[in-house]
LUMRO-390478 format. One record per residue (C-alpha): x, y, z. Coordinates in steps of 0.001 Angstrom, whole numbers, padded with zeros to 6 digits, always signed. Layout:
# LUMRO-390478
XYZ/...
***
This chain:
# LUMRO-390478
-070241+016655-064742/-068820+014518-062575/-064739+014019-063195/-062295+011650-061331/-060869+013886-058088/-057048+013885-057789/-055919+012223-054361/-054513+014216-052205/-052584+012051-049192/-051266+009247-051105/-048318+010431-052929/-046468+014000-052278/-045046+015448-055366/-041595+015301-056434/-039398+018276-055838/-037868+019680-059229/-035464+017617-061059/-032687+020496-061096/-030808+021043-064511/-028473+018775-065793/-025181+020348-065564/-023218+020839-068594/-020714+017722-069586/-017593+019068-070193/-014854+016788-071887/-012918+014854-069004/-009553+012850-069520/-009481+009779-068489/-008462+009366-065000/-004979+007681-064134/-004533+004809-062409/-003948+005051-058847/-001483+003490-057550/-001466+001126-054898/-000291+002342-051183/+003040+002312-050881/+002795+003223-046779/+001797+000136-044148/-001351-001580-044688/-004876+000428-043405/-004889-001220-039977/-001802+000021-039464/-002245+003434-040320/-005211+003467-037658/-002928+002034-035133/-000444+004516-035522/-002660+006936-034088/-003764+004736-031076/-001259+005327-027915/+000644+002619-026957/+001869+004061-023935/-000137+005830-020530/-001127+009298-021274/-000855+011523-018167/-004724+011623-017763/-004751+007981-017580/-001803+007923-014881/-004101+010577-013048/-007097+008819-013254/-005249+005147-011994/-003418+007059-009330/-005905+010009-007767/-007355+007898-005057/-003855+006684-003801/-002895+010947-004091/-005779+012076-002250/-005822+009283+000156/-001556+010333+000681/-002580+014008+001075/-005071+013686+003456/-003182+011184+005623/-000209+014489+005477/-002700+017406+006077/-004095+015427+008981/-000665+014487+010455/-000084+018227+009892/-002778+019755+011730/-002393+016755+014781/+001041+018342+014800/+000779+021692+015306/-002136+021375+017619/-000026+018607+019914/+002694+021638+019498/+000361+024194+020431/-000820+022297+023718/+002390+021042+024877/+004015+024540+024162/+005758+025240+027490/+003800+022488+029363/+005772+022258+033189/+007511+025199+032286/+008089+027733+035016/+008811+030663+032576/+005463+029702+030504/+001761+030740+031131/-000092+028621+029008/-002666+026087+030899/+000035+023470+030672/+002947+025915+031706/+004158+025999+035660/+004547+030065+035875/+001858+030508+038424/+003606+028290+040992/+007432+029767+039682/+006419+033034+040991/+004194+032114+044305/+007577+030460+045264/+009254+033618+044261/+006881+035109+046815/+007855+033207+049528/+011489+033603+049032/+012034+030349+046912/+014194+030994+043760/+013641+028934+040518/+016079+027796+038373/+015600+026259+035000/+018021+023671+033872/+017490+021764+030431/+020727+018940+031037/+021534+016647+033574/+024969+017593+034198/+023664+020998+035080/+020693+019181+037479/+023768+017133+038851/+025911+019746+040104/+022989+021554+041094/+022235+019504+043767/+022696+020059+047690/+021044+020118+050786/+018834+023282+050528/+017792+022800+046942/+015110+020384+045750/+015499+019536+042361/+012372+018421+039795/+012385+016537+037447/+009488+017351+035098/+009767+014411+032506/+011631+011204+033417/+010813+008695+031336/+012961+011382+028847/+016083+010653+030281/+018375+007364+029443/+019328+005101+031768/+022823+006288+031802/+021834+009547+033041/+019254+008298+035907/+021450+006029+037010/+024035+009292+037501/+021219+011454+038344/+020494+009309+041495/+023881+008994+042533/+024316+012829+042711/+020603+013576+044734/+021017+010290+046920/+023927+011541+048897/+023200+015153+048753/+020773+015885+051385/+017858+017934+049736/+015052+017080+048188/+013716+015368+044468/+010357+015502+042944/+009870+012851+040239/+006684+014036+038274/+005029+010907+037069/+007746+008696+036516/+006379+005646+034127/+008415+001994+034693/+010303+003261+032796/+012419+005170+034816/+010782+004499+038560/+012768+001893+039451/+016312+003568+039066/+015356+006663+040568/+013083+005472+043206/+014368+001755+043687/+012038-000627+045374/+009195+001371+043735/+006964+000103+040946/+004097+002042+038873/+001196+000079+038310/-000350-000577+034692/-003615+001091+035492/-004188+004783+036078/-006497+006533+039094/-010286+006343+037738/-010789+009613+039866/-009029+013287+039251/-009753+014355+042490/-008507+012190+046131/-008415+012551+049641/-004968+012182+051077/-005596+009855+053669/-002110+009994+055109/-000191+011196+057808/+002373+013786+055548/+001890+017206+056836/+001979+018566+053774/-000884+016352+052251/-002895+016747+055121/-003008+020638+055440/-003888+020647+051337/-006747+018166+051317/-008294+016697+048069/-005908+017283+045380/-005845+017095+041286/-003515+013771+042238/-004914+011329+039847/-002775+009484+037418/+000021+007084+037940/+000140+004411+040776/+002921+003381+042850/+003358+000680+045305/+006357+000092+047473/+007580-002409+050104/+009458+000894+051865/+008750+000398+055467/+009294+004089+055996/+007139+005184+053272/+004131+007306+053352/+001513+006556+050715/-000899+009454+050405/-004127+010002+047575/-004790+006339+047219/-007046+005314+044509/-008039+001446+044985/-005476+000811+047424/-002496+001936+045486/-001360+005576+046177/-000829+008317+044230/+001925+010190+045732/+004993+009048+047692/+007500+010582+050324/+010778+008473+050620/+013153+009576+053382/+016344+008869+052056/+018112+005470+053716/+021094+008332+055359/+020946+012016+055492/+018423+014248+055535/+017288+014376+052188/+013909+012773+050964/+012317+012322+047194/+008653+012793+046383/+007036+010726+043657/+003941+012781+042091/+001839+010233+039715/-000244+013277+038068/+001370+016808+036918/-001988+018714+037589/-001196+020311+040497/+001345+022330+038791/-000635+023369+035491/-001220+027155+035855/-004999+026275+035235/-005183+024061+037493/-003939+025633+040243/-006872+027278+041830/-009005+024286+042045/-008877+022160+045016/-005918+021922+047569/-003288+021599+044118/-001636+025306+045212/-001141+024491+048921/+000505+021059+047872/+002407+022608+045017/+004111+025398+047315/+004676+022484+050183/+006226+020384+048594/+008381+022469+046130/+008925+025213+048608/+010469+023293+051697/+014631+024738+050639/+015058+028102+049523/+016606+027125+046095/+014194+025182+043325/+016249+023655+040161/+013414+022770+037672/+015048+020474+035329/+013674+019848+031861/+014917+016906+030209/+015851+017537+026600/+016701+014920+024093/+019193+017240+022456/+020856+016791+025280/+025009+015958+025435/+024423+013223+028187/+021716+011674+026322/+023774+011251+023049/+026546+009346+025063/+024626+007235+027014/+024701+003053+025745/+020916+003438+025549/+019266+004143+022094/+015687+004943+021754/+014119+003640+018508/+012110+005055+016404/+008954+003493+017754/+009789+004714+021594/+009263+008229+019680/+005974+007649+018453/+003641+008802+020883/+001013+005811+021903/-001897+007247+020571/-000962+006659+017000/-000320+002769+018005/-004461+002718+018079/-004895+004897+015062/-002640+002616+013482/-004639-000444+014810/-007967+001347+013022/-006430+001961+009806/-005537-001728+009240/-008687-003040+010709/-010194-000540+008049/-007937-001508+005670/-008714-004944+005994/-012672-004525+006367/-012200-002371+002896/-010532-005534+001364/-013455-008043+002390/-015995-005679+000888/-013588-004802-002638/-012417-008848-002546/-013622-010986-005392/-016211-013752-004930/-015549-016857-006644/-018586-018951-007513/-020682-020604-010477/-021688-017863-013244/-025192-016866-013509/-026630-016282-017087/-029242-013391-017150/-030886-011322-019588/-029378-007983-020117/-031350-005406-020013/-030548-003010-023207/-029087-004519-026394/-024819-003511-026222/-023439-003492-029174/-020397-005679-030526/-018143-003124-030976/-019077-001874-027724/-018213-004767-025888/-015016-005425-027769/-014085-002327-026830/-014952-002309-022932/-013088-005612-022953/-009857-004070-024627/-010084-001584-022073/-010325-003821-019353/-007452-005699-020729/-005322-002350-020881/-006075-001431-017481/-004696-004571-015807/-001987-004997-018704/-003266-008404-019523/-001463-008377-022781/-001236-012333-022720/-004835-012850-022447/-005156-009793-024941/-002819-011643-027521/-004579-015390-026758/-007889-013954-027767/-006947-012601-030903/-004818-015672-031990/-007974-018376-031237/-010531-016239-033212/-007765-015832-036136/-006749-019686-036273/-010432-020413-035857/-011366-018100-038846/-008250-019225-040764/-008709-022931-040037/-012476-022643-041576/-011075-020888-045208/-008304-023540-045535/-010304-026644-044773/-009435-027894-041282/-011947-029420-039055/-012799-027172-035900/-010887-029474-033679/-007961-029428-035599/-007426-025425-035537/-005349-025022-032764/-003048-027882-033798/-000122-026448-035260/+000912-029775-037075/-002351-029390-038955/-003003-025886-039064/+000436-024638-039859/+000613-026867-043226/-002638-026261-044688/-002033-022176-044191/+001521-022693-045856/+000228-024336-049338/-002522-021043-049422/+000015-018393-049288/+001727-016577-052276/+005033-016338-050170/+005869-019789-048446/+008843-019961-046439/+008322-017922-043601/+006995-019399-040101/+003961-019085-039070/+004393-020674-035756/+005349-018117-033761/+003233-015728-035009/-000448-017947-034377/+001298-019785-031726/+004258-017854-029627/+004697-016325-027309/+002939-012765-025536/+003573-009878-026549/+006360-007635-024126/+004875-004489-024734/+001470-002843-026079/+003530-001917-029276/+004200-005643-029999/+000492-006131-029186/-000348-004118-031672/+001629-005394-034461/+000914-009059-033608/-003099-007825-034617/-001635-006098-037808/+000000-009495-038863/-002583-011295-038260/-005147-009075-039974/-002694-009376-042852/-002456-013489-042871/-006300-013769-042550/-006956-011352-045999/-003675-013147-047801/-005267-016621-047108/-009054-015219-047850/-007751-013799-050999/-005730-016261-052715/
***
């Protein structure tokens, strides 16, 4: 007997109805009343932030904090390595590689005492004709106190030792010599001169600082392109005479085994028994009452000048490549469907970021007096004509009297607070007008 067969993939079978509960008698439910409180778009604003949280500070600010801290930690560590190299350099009591200790006590061998003075009124009266007095760093000095200094060592019959003197102080305590721009392209020159002294060392550590001079007595010695390295200047009376070094190496305690740079060291510092090494200090007394002022850029050491130079070419190559390019707007197909809300709210951020509360507060008022313009009955081009606009709203509202003008057509908002209640009110005027 052949029967119909049930189906069995068309329809699944309905779960259990469960049991009806039991109805119980209710009283009838009150009323409720209306919301006394500000309207619903209010109540969500209120727990929107109208103000910067510290997370969005943080997040504005980082790169200009990290950017700040790594311009101090570098200036830091530049610092105390510069510190660390130029710790004692051309001092006789240090022995770094930059100190002068090595050639303090190979004088002291040959029966030349060393005295270190750190002021110039101390170098001053230190002066006389079996002492020869070095000065280890000029250009340090104001003019003031070269122009003294030379007064005291041109009269006083021993011997001076200017160790690369820049323009900057060559021609007041050399006069009628000049330093040239460019340095030696060589370390290491001949002497090629007729000063004993030069002669017996040989190739020296002399390159650095060029000289010329129209001093018919002079003797130019380790000339690089024509220009010499080191001068001898017999004073114009007595017996004194003043050496003009354009490179320090032959003093450096590391450098001193290389080349001739010990035999010229101890020759030319070791000709009187006394040696007064001055070391020009800027917390010196002499230096604070001289008329000369250095500024603050005479302090900055040159290097930075070109660092300074890289930064704003950087800075300004980083601008080209962030800068905005202005041009016609090309329309293209997006690639994933965004949502409205989406969008709206990318925008608002956007808006928020660059606090562009007036463009903020001139969208919403154009889509609300288009909207509101459509329920009252004004034509399109009429909506953002408040002689039009203004009138038809007023005859659709339950409470006439109050103007509308500044509120669909003042002025921005100061503050994202007022934003935000310029959006309430107009929420509120759109559903009055849609409901009445």
């Amino acid at each position: 007997m052949t029967g119909p067969t049930p189906s069995t993939g068309s329809r699944r079978p309905s779960p259990p109805e469960a049991p009806a509960a039991p109805t119980t008698p209710t009283t009838p439910q009150q009323p409720t009343p209306p919301p006394s409180g500000p309207p619903a778009s209010t109540s969500a604003s209120a727990s929107t932030s109208i103000s910067p949280t510290p997370r969005h500070l943080w997040t504005r600010s980082r790169g200009i904090v990290l950017a700040l801290v790594i311009l101090l930690a570098t200036a830091v560590v530049i610092a105390a390595v510069r510190s660390g190299t130029e710790h004692g350099r051309l001092d006789p009591r240090s022995a770094d590689p930059r100190g002068s200790r090595a050639v303090a006590e190979l004088l002291a061998d040959r029966g030349v005492s060393t005295r270190v003075v750190t002021s110039s009124e101390e170098a001053r009266s230190a002066t006389g004709p079996d002492t020869t007095l070095l000065v280890a760093d000029p250009d340090v000095l104001t003019a003031p106190q070269r122009s003294r200094l030379h007064t005291a060592t041109e009269d006083a019959g021993g011997r001076t030792v200017l160790v690369a003197p820049s323009t900057r102080s060559i021609g007041t305590l050399a006069p009628g010599v000049t330093a040239d721009g460019t340095t030696s392209a060589d370390s290491t020159l001949s002497p090629d001169c007729s000063l004993p002294a030069a002669r017996r060392a040989g190739p020296a550590d002399m390159g650095g600082i060029r000289y010329d001079t129209l001093a018919p007595d002079a003797e130019a010695c380790y000339l690089s392109d024509g220009l010499p390295s080191l001068l001898h200047l017999p004073a114009p009376r007595g017996k004194g005479d003043t050496i003009v070094l354009g490179a320090p190496d032959i003093l450096y305690n590391d450098r001193l085994d290389q080349q001739g740079n010990a035999s010229l060291a101890l020759q030319l510092l070791g000709s009187r028994p006394h040696l007064v090494w001055y070391l020009p200090s800027l917390s010196d007394d002499q230096a604070a009452d001289g008329s000369e002022r250095r500024s603050f850029f005479d302090l900055i050491p040159s290097g930075w000048l070109w660092g300074t130079l890289q930064l704003t070419i950087a800075a300004a190559l980083a601008a080209l490549w962030r800068a905005r390019r202005f041009g016609p707007l090309v329309a293209e197909r997006l690639p994933v469907v965004i949502r409205a809300s989406e969008a709206v709210e990318g925008r608002a951020r956007l808006y928020r970021k660059v606090n562009a509360r007036d463009r903020a507060a001139a969208a919403l008022r154009t889509a609300a007096r288009t909207r509101l313009a459509s329920l009252v009955g004004v034509p399109p081009t009429q909506a953002h004509a408040p002689e039009t606009l203004i009138p038809a709203l007023s005859s659709r509202r339950h409470t006439p009297g109050q103007d509308l003008h500044p509120l669909l057509f003042g002025p921005p908002p100061a503050d994202d607070a007022a934003l935000i209640t310029l959006a309430d009110q107009l929420d509120a005027l759109e559903r009055e007008v849609r409901h009445s």
